[in-house]
N, C-alpha and C positions, 0 to 999 in steps of 0.2 A: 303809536303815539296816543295819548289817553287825551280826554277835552281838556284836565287840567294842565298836563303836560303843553297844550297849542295855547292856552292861555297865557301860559309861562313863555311863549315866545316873542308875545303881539308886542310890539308899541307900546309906551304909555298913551298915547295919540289915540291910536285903534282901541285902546284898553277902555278911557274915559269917554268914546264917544258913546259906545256899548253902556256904560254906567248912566250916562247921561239920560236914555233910554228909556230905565227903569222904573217901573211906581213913585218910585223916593229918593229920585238922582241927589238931593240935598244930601241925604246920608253918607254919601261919596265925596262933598264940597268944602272947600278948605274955608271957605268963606261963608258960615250959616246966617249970618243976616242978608243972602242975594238976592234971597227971595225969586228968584228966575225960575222959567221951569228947565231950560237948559242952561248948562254951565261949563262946558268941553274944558274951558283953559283950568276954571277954578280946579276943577275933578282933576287934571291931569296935574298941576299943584300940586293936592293930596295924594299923588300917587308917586310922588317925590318927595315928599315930604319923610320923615322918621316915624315910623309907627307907636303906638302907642303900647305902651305895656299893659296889660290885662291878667288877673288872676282870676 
């Protein structure tokens, strides 16, 4: 199993708590005006949410 592959398993839960973590947990947060420096519930939101299309 490769790390992307175990990430692909986790939780949304375990996913966003990890995000939440990060230098710039906002970048993860469905909610950018929270201004929080943690946001579990907002980030696991975004990790439900529809992604956005990019070219």
């Amino acid at each position: 199993m490769t790390n992307r592959e175990k990430l692909a398993t986790m939780s949304n839960e375990d996913l966003a708590e990890i995000l939440s973590n990060l230098v710039d947990p906002c970048r993860f947060c469905i909610d950018d005006s929270c201004g929080q420096k943690t946001c579990v519930d907002n980030i696991k939101r975004w990790l439900e949410s529809e992604a956005e299309i990019t070219q």
